[in-house]
C-alpha atoms as a printed R data frame, in Angstrom:
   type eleno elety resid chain resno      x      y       z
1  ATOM     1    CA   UNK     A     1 84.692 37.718 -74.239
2  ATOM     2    CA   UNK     A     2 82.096 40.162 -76.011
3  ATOM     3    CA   UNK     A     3 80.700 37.070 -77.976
4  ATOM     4    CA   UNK     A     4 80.410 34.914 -74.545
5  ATOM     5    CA   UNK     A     5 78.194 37.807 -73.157
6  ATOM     6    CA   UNK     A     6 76.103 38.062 -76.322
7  ATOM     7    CA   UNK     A     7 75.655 34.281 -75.837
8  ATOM     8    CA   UNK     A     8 74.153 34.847 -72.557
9  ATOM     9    CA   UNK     A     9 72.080 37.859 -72.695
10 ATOM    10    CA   UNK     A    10 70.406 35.595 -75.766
11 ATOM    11    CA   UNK     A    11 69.670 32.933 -73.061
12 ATOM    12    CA   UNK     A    12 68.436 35.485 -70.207
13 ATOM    13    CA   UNK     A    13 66.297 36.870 -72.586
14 ATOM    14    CA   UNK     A    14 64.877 33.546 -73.963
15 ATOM    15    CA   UNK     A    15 64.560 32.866 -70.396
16 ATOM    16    CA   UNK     A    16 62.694 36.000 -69.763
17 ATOM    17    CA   UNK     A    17 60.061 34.748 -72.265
18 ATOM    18    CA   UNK     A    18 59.451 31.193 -71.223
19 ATOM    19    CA   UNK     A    19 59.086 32.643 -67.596
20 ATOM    20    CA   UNK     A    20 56.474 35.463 -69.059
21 ATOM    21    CA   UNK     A    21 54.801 32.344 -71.423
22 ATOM    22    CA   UNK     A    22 54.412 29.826 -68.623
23 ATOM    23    CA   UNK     A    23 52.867 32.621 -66.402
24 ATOM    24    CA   UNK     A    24 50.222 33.348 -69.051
25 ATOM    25    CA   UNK     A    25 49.392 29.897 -69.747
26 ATOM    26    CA   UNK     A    26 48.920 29.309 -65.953
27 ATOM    27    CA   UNK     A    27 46.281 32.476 -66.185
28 ATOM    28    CA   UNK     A    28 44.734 30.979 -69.008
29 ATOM    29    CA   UNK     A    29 44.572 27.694 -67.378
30 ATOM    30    CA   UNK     A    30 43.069 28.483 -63.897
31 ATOM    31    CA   UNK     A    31 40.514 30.909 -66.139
32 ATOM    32    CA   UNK     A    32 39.117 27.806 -68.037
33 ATOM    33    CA   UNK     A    33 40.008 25.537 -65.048
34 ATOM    34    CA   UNK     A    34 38.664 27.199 -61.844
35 ATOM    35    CA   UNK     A    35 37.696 24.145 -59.899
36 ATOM    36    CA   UNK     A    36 37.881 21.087 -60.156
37 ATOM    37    CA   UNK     A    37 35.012 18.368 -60.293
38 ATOM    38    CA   UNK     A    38 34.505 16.402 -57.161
39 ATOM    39    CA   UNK     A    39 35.015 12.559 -57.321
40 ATOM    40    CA   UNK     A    40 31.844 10.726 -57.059
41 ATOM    41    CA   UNK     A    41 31.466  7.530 -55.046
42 ATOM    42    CA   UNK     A    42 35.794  7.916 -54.209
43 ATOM    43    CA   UNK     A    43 37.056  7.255 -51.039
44 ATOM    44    CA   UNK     A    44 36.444  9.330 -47.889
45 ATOM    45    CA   UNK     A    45 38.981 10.434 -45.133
46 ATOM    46    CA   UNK     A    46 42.564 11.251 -45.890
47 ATOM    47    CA   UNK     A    47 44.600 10.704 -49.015
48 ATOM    48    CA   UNK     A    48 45.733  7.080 -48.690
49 ATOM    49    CA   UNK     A    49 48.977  8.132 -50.986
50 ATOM    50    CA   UNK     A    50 50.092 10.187 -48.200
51 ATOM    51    CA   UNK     A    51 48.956  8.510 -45.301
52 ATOM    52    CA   UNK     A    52 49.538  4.741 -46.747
53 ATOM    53    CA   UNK     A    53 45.964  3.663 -45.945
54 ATOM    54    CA   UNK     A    54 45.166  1.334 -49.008
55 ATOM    55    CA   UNK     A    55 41.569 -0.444 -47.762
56 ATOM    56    CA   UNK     A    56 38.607  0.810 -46.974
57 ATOM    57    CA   UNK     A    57 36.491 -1.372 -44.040
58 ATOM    58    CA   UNK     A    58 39.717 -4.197 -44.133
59 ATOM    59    CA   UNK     A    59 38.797 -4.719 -47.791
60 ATOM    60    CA   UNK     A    60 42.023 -3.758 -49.846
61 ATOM    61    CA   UNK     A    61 41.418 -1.291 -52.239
62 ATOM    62    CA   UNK     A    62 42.809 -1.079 -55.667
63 ATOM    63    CA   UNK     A    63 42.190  2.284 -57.875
């Protein structure tokens, strides 16, 4: 049994690291990242993959 718990205090503490890695790289990220740019010339109004609107003045749209 002592070599099962090794076993998984090795994987909580891998765990622990990936956790603590992905959290930095997200800092990192939304450092560099801050905002994002602004589509120019897209469509207006609400999302048409959420709200399954796919034309824009009865014309389909394709993007």
């Amino acid at each position: 049994m002592t070599r099962d718990m090794e076993i998984a205090e090795r994987i909580a503490a891998a765990a622990q690291r990936a956790l603590a890695e992905a959290d930095a790289r997200r800092a990192a990220q939304s450092k560099t990242h801050g905002t994002r740019a602004k589509e120019i010339g897209g469509r207006n109004g609400l999302d048409p993959v959420r709200y399954g609107d796919w034309e824009i003045k009865g014309i389909a749209c394709d993007f």
